[in-house]
NUMIDREN-402051 format. One record per residue (C-alpha): x, y, z. Coordinates in steps of 0.25 Angstrom, whole numbers, padded with zeros to 4 digits, always signed. Each point is the difference from the previous one (the first is absolute). Last residue first. Layout:
<nulos>
XYZ/...
</nulos>
This chain:
<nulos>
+0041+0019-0083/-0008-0013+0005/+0007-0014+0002/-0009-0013-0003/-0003-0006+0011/-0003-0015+0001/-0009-0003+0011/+0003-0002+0014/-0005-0014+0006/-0010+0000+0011/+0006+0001+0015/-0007+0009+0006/-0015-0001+0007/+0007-0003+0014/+0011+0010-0004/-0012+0012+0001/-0004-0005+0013/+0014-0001+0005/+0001+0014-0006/-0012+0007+0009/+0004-0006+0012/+0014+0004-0001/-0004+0014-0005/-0008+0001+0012/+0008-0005+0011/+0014+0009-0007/-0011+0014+0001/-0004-0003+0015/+0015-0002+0003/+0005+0013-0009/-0012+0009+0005/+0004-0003+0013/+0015+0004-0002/-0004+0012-0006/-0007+0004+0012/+0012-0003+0008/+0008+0007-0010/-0010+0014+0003/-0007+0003-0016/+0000+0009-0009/+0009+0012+0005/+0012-0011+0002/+0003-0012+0009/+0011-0011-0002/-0002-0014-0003/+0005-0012+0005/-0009-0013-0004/+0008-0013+0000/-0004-0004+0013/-0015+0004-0004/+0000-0009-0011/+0000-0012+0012/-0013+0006+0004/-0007-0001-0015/+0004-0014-0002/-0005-0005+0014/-0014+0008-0004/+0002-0007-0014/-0003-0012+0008/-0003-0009-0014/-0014-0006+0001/-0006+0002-0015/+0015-0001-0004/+0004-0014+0006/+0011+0001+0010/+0012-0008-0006/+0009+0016+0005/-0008+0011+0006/+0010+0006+0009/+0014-0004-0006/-0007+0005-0013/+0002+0014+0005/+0012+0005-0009/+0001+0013+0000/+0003+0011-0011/+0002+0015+0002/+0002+0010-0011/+0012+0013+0004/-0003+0009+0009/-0009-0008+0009/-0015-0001+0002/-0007+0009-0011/+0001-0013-0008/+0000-0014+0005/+0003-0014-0007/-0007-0013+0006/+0004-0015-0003/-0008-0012+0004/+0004-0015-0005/-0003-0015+0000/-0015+0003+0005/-0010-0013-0001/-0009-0002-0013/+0004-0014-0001/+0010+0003-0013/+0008+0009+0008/-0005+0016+0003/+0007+0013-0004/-0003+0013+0007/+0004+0014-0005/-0003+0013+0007/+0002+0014-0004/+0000+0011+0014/-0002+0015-0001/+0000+0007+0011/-0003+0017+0002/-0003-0002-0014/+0002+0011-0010/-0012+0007-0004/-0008-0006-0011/-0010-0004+0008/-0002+0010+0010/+0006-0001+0013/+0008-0013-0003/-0001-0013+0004/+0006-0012-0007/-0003-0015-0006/+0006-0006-0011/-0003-0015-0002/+0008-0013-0005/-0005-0015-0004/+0011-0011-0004/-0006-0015-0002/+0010+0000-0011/+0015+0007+0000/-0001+0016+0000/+0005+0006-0013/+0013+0008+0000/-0003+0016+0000/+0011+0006-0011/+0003+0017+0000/+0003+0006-0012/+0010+0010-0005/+0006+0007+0011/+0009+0011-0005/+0013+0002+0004/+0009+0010-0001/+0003+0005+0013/-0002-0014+0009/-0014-0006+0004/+0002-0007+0014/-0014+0006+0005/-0002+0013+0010/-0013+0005+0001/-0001-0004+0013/+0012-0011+0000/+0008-0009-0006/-0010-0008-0010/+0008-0008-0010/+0007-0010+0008/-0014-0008+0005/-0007+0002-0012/+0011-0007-0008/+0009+0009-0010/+0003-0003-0014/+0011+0006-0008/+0003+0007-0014/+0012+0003-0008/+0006+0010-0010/-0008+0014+0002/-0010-0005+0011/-0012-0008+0004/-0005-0004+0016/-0011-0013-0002/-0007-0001+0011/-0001-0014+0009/-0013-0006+0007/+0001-0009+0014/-0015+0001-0001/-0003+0006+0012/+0011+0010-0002/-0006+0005-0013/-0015+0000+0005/+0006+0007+0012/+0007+0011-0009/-0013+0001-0008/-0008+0004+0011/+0007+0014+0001/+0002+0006+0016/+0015-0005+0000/+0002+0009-0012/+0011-0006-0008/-0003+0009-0013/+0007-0010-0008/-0013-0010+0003/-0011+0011-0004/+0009+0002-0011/-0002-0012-0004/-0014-0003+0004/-0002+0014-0010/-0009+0013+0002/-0007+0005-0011/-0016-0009+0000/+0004-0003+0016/-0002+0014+0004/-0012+0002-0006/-0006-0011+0007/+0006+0002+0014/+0011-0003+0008/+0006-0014-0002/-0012-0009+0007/-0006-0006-0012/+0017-0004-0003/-0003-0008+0012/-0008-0009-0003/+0003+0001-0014/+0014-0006+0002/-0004-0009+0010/-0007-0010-0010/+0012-0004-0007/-0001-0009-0011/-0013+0003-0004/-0002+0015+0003/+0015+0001-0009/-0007-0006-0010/-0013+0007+0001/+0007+0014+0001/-0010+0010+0006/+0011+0004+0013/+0012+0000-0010/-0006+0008-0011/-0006+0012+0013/+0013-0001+0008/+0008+0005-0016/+0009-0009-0006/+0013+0010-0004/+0010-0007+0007/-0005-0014-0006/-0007-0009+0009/+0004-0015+0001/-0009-0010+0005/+0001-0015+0005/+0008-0013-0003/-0015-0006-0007/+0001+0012-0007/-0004+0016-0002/+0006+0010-0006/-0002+0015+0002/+0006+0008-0010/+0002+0017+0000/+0015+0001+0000/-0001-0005-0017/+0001+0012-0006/+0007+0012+0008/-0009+0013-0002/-0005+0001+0015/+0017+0000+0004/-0001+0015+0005/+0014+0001+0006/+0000+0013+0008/+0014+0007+0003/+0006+0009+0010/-0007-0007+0010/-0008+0008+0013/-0008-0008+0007/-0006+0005+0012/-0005+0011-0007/-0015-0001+0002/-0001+0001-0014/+0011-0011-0004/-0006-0009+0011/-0015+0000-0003/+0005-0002-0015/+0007-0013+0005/-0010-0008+0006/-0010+0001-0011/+0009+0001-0009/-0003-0012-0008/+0014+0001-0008/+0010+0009+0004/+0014-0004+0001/+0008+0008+0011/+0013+0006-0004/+0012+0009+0008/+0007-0014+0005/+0003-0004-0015/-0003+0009-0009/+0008-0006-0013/-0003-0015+0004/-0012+0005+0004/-0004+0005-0016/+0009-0011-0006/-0011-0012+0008/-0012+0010-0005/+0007-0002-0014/+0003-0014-0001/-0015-0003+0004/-0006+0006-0011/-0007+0015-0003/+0007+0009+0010/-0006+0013+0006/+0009+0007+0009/-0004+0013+0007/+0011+0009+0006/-0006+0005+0014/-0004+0013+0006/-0005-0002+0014/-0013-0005+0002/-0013+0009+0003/-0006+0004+0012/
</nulos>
């Protein structure tokens, strides 16, 4: 199939990508990776009026890293992100999961941003986002806003992103010290999307014991999940923390609904086997954390 005829837009700056959906409105979709969208358009389940093609806006493509944590421009592509050593250094979970994003030629074109606005809750960077307590920044003609994580997904496919807006970068706040995270998943074939997904984080005190477990789910709800398990494995040492106990009481919070991939009672398995594993594996990565972050310069 092919898409449905549509006006193309090409602007060269920021102020005319925000003119051009100011003008369109409700009958545009912005164009920038593609990799999700083009499937759409030739498929005809989307149908705009209007493409806005913002590849040639200067300055969307950034990823800056800090002590604070990472911004990525609209424009960064997966594959920038996931071999970025400054964002690698701050934030560890980005690449671990941006290796499961699809595959290879896939992440070289398609964005983390995009990736995010899409609000797939089968898409790794949505739990990433969540787990961090991440914000995106939405753009428009004459203002601008910041959404958390937590408002900004609504639904499968569905995020808070209004006729006109564009989203311009997304920020991934730092972990505090002593902080190790993880990505685990299966999927059919790698690359696939994941019957369950679950990203882990695990901080420790100063005497190595658990002061903090958190967990964030994809392929489990319509919009990202994220529990609190720490209740379960609290001032117990992390070579000898019960993540069994931490594991069961995830499956309270774990709901999800059946599909052609996978029944929920499998997915539910694979989401208590998954949350154990990734909680193991990032209490032994937080074990080893805690060295200083360097001084990032930002990259264009």
């Amino acid at each position: 199939m092919k898409p449905a005829p549509f006006t193309l837009h090409v602007p060269t700056t920021l102020d005319e990508a925000l003119d051009a959906l100011a003008d369109t409105g409700q009958d545009a979709k912005v164009l920038a990776g593609g990799q999700s969208l083009i499937p759409l358009l030739n498929m005809r389940l989307a149908s705009p009026r209007h493409l806005v093609d913002v590849n040639g806006v200067g300055g969307l493509g950034r990823i800056d890293a800090g002590p604070a944590g990472v911004r990525v421009g609209a424009l960064a592509r997966h594959a920038d992100v996931e071999h970025h050593r400054g964002a690698a250094a701050v934030l560890p979970l980005l690449a671990q999961a941006l290796r499961l994003v699809a595959h290879p030629v896939i992440r070289n074109r398609g964005t983390t941003v995009g990736s995010l606005a899409h609000a797939d809750p089968s898409g790794e960077m949505t739990a990433v986002l969540s787990l961090l307590g991440g914000e995106m920044e939405l753009a428009r003609k004459g203002g601008a806003r910041t959404v958390p994580a937590a408002d900004f997904f609504r639904g499968p496919l569905e995020s808070c992103i209004e006729p006109g807006e564009l989203a311009v970068s997304a920020w991934f706040p730092a972990l505090p010290a002593h902080t190790g995270t993880a990505f685990r998943e299966v999927a059919r074939r790698h690359g696939d999307y994941a019957m369950c997904g679950v990203a882990a984080a695990v901080t420790l005190d100063g005497d190595g014991r658990v002061a903090r477990a958190r967990t964030s789910y994809i392929s489990m709800s319509a919009t990202p999940l994220v529990l609190d398990l720490t209740d379960a494995v609290i001032g117990q040492l992390s070579d000898a923390a019960d993540w069994d106990a931490a594991a069961q009481l995830s499956a309270d919070g774990l709901d999800p609904e059946p599909d052609i991939h996978a029944t929920a009672e499998y997915r539910r398995h694979l989401g208590i086997v998954l949350t154990r594993q990734a909680l193991g594996e990032a209490a032994l990565a937080a074990a080893s954390a805690g060295r200083s972050v360097p001084s990032l310069e930002p990259t264009p």
